[in-house]
C-alpha positions in Angstrom: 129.0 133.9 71.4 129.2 130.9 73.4 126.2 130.3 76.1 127.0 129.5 79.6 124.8 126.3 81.4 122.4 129.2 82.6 121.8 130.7 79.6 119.5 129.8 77.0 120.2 128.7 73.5 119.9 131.1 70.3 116.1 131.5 69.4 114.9 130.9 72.8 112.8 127.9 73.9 112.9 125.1 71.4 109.3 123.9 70.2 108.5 121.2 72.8 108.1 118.2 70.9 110.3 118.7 67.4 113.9 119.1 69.5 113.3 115.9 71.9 112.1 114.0 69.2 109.5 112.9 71.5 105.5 114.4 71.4 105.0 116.3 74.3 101.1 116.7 75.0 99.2 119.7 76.5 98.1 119.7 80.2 94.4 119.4 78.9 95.4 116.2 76.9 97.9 115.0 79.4 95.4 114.7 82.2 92.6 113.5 80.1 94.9 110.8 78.7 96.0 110.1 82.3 92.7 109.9 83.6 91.5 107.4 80.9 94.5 105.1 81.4 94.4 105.3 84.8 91.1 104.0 85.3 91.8 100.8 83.1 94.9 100.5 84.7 93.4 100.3 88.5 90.5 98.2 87.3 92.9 95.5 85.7 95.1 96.1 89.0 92.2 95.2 91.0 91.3 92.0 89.0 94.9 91.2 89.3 95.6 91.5 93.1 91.7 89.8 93.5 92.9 86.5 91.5 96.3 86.8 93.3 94.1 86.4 96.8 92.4 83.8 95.6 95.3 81.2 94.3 97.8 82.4 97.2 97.7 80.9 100.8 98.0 83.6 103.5 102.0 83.0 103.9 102.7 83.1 100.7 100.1 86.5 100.0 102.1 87.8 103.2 105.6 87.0 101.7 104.2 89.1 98.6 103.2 91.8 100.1 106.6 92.0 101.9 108.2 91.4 98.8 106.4 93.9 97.3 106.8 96.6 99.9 110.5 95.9 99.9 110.8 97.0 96.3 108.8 100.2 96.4 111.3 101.1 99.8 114.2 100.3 98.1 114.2 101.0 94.2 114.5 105.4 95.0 116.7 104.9 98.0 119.2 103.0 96.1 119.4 106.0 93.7 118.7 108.2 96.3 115.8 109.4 94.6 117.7 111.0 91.8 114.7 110.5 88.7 112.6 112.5 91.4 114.7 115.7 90.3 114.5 115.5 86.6 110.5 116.9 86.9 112.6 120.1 87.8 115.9 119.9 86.1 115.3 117.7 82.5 113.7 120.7 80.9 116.1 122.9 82.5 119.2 121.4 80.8 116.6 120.8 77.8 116.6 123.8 76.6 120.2 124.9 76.9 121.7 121.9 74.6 122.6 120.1 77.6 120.7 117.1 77.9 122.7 114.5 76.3 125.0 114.8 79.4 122.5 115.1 81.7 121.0 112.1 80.5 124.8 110.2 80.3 125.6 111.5 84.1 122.4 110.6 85.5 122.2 107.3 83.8 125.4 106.4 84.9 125.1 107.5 88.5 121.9 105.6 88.4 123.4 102.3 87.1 126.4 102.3 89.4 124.1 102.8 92.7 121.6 100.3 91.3 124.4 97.6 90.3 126.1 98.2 93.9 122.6 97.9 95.5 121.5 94.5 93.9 125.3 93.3 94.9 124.6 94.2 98.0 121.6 92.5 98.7 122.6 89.5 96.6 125.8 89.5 98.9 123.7 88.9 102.0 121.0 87.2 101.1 120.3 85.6 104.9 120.5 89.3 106.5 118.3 90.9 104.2 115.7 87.8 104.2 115.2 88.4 108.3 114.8 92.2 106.8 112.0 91.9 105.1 110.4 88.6 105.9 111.7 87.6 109.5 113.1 84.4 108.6 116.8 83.7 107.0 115.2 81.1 105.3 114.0 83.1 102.0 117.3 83.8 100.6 116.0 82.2 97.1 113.3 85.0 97.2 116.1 87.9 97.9 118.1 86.8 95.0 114.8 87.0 93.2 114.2 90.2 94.8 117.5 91.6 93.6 117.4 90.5 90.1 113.6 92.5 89.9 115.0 95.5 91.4 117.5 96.2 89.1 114.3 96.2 86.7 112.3 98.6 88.7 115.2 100.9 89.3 115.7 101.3 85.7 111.7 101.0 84.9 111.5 104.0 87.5 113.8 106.2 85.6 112.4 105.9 82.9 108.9 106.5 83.7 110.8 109.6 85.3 112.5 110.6 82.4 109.2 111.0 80.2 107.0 112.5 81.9 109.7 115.4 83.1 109.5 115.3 79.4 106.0 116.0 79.2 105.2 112.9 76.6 101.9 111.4 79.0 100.6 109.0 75.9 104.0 107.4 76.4 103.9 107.4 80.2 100.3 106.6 80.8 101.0 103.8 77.7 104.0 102.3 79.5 102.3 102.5 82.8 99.1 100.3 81.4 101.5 97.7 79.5 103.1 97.6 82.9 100.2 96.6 84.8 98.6 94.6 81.7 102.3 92.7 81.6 102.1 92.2 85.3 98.5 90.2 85.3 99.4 88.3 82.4 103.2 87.1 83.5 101.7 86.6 86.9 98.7 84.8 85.8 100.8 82.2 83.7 103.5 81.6 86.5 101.2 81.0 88.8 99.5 78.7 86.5 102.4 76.9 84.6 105.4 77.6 87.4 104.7 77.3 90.9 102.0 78.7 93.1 104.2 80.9 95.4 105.5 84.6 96.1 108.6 83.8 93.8 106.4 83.8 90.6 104.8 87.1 91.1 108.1 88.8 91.8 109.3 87.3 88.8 106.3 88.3 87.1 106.7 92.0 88.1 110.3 92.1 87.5 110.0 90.7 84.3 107.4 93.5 83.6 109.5 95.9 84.5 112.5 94.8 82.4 110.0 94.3 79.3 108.5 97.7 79.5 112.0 99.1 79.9 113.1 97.8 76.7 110.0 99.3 74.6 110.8 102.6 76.4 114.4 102.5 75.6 113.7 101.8 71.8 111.5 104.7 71.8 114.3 106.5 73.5 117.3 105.1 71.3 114.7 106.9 68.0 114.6 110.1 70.0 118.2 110.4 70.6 119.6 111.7 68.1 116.5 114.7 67.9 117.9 116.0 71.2 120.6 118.8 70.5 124.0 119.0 71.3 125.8 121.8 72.9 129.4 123.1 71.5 130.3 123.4 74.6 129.5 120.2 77.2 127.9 120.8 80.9 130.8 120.4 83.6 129.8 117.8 85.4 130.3 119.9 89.1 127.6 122.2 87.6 125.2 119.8 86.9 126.0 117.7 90.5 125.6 121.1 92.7 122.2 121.7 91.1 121.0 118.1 91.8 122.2 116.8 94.5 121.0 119.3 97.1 117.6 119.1 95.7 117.8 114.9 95.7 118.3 115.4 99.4 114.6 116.7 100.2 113.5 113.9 97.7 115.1 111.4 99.0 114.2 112.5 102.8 110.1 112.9 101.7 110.3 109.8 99.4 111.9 107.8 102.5 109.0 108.8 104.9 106.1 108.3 102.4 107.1 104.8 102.2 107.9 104.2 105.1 104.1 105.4 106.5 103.0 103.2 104.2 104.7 99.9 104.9 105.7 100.6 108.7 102.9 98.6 110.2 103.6 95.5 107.6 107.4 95.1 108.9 106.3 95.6 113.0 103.6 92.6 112.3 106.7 90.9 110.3 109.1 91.5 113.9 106.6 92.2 116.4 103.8 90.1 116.1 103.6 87.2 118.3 104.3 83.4 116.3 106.4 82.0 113.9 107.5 83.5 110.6 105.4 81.8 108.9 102.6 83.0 111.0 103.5 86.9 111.2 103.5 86.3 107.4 100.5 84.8 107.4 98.7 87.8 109.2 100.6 89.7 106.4 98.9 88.1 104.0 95.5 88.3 105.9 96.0 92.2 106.1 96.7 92.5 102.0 93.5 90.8 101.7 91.6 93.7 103.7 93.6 96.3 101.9 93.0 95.2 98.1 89.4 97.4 98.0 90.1 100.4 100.6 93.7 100.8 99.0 92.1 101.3 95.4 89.5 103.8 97.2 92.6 105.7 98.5 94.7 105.7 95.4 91.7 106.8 93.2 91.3 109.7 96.0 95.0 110.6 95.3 94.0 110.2 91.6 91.4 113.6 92.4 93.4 115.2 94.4 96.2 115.6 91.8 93.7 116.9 89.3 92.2 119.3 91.6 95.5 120.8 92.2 96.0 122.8 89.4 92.8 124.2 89.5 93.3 125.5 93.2 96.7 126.9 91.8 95.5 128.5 89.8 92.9 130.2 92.2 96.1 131.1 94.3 98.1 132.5 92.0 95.2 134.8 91.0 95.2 136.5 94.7 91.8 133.9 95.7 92.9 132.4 98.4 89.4 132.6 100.2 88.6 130.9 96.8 90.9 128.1 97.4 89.3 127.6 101.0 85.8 127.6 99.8 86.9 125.3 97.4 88.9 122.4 99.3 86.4 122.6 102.4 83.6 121.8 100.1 85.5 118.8 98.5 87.0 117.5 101.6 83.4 116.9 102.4 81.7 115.4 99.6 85.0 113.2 99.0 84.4 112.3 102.9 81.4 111.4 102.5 81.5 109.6 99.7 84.3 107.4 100.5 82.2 106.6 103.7 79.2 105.5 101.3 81.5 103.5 99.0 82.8 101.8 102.2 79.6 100.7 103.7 78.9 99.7 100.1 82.3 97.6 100.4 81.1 95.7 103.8 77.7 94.6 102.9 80.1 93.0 99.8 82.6 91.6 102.1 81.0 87.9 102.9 80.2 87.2 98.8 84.0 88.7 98.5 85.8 86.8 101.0 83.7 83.6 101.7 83.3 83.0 97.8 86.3 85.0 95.7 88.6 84.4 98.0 87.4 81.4 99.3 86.9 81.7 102.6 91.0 81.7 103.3 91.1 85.1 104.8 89.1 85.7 107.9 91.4 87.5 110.1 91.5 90.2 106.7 87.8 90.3 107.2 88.1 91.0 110.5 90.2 94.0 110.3 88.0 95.2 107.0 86.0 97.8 108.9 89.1 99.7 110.4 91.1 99.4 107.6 88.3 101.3 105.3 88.3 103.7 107.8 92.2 104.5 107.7 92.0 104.7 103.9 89.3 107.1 104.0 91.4 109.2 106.4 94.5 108.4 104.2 92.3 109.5 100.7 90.9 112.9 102.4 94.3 113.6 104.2 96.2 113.5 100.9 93.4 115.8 99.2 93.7 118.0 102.0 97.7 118.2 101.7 97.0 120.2 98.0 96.5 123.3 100.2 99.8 123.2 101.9 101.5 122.3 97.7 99.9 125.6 96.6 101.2 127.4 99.8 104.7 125.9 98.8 105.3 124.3 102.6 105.5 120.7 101.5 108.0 120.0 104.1 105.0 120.6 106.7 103.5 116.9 104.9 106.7 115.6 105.8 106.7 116.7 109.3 103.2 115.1 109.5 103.8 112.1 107.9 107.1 111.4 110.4 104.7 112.3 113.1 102.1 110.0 111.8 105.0 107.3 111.4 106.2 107.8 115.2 102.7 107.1 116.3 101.8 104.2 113.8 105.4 102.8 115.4 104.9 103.6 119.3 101.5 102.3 118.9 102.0 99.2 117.1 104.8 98.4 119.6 102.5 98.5 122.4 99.5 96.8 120.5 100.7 94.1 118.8 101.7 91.5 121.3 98.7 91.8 122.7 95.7 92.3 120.0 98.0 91.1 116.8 96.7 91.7 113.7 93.5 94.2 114.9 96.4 96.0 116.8 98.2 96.4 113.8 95.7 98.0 111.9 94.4 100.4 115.3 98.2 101.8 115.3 97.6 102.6 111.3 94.4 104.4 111.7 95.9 106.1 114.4 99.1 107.1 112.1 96.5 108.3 109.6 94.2 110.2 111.9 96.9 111.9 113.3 99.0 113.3 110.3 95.4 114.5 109.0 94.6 116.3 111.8 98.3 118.3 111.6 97.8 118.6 107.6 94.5 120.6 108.5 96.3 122.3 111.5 99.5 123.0 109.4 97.2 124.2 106.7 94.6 126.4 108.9 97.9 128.5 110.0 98.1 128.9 106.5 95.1 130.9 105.9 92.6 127.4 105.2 89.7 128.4 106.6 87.6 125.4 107.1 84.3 125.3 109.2 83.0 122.7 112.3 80.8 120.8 109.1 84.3 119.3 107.7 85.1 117.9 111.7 81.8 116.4 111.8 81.8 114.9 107.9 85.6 113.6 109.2 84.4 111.7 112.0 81.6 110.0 110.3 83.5 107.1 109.0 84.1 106.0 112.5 81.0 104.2 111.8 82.1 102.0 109.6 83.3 100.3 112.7 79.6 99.8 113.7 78.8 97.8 110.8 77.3 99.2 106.8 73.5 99.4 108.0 74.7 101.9 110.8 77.2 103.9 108.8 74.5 104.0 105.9 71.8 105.2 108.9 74.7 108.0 109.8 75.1 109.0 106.1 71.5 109.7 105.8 71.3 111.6 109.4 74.6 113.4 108.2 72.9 114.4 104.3 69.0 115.2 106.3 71.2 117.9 108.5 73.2 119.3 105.6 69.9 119.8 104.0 67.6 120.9 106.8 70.6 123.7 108.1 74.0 125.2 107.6 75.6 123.3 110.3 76.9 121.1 107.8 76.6 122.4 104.4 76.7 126.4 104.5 74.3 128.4 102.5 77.1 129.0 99.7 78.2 125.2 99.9 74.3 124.5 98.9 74.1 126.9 96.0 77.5 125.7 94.8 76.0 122.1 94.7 72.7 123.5 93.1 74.7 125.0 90.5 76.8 122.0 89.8 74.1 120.0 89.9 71.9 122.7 87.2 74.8 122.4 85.1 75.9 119.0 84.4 71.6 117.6 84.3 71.6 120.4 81.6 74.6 118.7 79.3 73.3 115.1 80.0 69.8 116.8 78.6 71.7 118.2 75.9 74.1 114.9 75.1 70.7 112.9 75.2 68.8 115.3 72.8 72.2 114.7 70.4 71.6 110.9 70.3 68.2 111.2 69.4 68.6 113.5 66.4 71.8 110.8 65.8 69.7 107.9 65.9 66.6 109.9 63.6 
């Protein structure tokens, strides 16, 4: 008997990995593969943008930057963040022979936006260059900008594509060769081209297209693995499952980035000075962002992985669990960040008077109260796993729109007057603000957190002060959370103690292995 699109095939389920022709690995092997990656990854993305700082003047770093944030705006609102659904909908259409046209319609939709997009912005190269850099006068650079977008739309869905497929070798794999690609391209056109923001978008957008390419090979030897339905999705079907769902993607996709770039484009529009000034400062705030935005990313990094373990507490009916748990790891992750920070500003002259060569003093400046936004910014997307396992992720949105209101209003107001440290205030404003609603949103939701987490929050404030004072706070804040429970409760302490027993007893045991290894 025929199947309809909501039934599933004869036999069931089809083994994952031997009807798409491509592996699919286990969670256990998918996060310990994309834990592995990741870290080499970030550490050759940090050598990268730290060489980038040092050969770039702060105009052309700020014309980066700009460039940059452009591209991660753009590439999902031109396809109106259709690979976003395919974590929900590729296995869906997987299993019931249907994904041969899913993958037709969606690449098709996808190509048509994306062409019509890089017209677009090819068409009007002047507008779009007072867009993103405040001068008409980068309409070289847009065309550039264009050409690499069309790459990163189609490197995005792709990346999309297999890891809805569950393949994380391949992802975590493409995502390394991406970054590797990056360094390498940019590193030689900077050397061997010119010594400007047009070689590193090339260099990115020529990543992009090359990793493409090796993913579509590997995607051209799976194709014909993938079955075939006797009888084709309608295409209406497929559209009124997607396209209601791409609306909330789109709509929390949309305000992530724009939190994240808003105060960029205000110093780009707002600032007082030229163009080639406001980019400047641009330039001079990437320079204070390369260290606290690897801090943040690698808290997002943990905060992923603790999520299924939290989930998991949920779904088991231990919700007092999952509070016990997240308050505690709020606070070490708090406090760590802080430490790492103060770590990062005693650094900070060797950094920017020798690495970068003394270029960037304005991003040295603003270094204290940018760690202290990303520190926000790492625990507040930790802290957000609560309201994922409670399923009220549009409550993150709402926050981050609020946050984005304030980081606007206040940037508006302090710019003209302060410039780039005004900036910066209106982002740790944005940041403090949507974590305090996250927690808020989240304590409605059953969180129960205690005054210790409040305390441990504010402690990176410090950071303001200077390292030696923050590193005096740290060790007040660690001789109260021994000495009491104002801090660190009882159960917090014998949690640690635990930990602690456990992992000194497999070091013992891994260093009692080497030596019969080495006998």
């Amino acid at each position: 008997m025929p199947h309809t699109d909501e039934s599933l095939p004869p036999g069931g389920q089809q083994p994952v990995g031997t009807a798409s022709g491509l592996h699919a690995d286990s969670l256990v092997d998918g996060v310990v593969i994309l834990l592995v990656l990741t870290v080499v990854q970030r550490a050759a993305g940090f050598v990268r943008a730290i060489l980038f700082c040092r050969w770039l003047g702060p105009e052309q770093l700020g014309e980066w930057d700009m460039a940059f944030a452009f591209l991660m705006l753009a590439a999902p609102l031109m396809v109106l963040s259709l690979p976003g659904t395919f974590g929900r909908y590729v296995e869906h259409y997987r299993q019931r022979g249907h994904f041969r046209a899913f993958l037709r319609q969606t690449a098709l939709f996808c190509t048509a936006l994306g062409a019509l997009g890089v017209a677009v912005l090819c068409a009007a190269p002047q507008g779009f260059s007072h867009l993103i850099f405040g001068t008409s006068e980068q309409t070289e650079l847009v065309v550039l900008l264009g050409l690499s977008l069309a790459a990163v739309v189609a490197y995005n869905y792709l990346i999309s594509l297999f890891t809805a497929l569950r393949n994380m070798r391949l992802v975590s794999g493409l995502e390394l060769a991406n970054s590797l690609v990056f360094a390498v391209l940019g590193i030689g056109l900077l050397l061997g081209r010119e010594c400007n923001a047009g070689s590193v978008v090339m260099a990115y957008g020529g990543a992009c297209l090359l990793c493409s390419l090796a993913a579509l090979c590997w995607l051209r030897q799976a194709w014909r693995a993938f079955p075939d339905a006797a009888d084709p999705a309608p295409r209406p079907a497929i559209w009124a499952k997607l396209l209601p769902f791409t609306g909330w993607i789109v709509l929390a996709n949309l305000l992530t980035n724009l939190f994240a770039v808003a105060e960029r484009y205000l110093i780009v529009h707002w600032a007082p000075g030229t163009p080639s000034e406001t980019l400047a400062l641009v330039g001079h705030y990437h320079s204070s962002r390369v260290v606290p935005t690897l801090l943040a990313s690698l808290a997002a990094m943990l905060g992923a992985m603790l999520l299924p373990h939290l989930s998991h507490d949920w779904e088991a009916g231990r919700r007092e669990r999952v509070s016990a748990q997240l308050n505690l790891f709020l606070k070490l992750l708090s406090l760590a960040m802080t430490g790492v920070s103060a770590g990062v500003l005693l650094a900070a002259p060797f950094l920017f008077d020798v690495i970068f060569r003394g270029k960037y003093a304005d991003g040295l400046a603003v270094l204290p109260w940018t760690l202290l936004y990303c520190v926000w910014l790492g625990v507040a997307t930790v802290a957000q796993q609560y309201l994922w396992c409670a399923e009220r992720t549009s409550r993150v949105s709402l926050a981050l729109l609020v946050g984005l209101l304030v980081n606007v209003a206040t940037g508006l107001v302090l710019l003209p007057r302060l410039g780039l440290p005004g900036a910066v205030l209106a982002a740790s404003a944005a940041n403090l603000v949507s974590l305090v609603l996250i927690l808020w949103f989240s304590r409605r939701l059953g969180f129960h957190f205690d005054r210790g987490l409040w305390i441990v929050l504010a402690a990176p404030v410090s950071l303001c002060l200077g390292p030696w004072i923050t590193l005096m706070v740290l060790a007040a804040v660690a001789l109260e959370g021994f000495n009491s429970d104002r801090l660190l409760s009882a159960e917090e302490k014998r949690r640690l103690a635990a930990g602690y027993a456990e992992y000194a007893s497999r070091l013992r045991k891994l260093r009692w292995v080497q030596s019969v290894v080495g006998e």
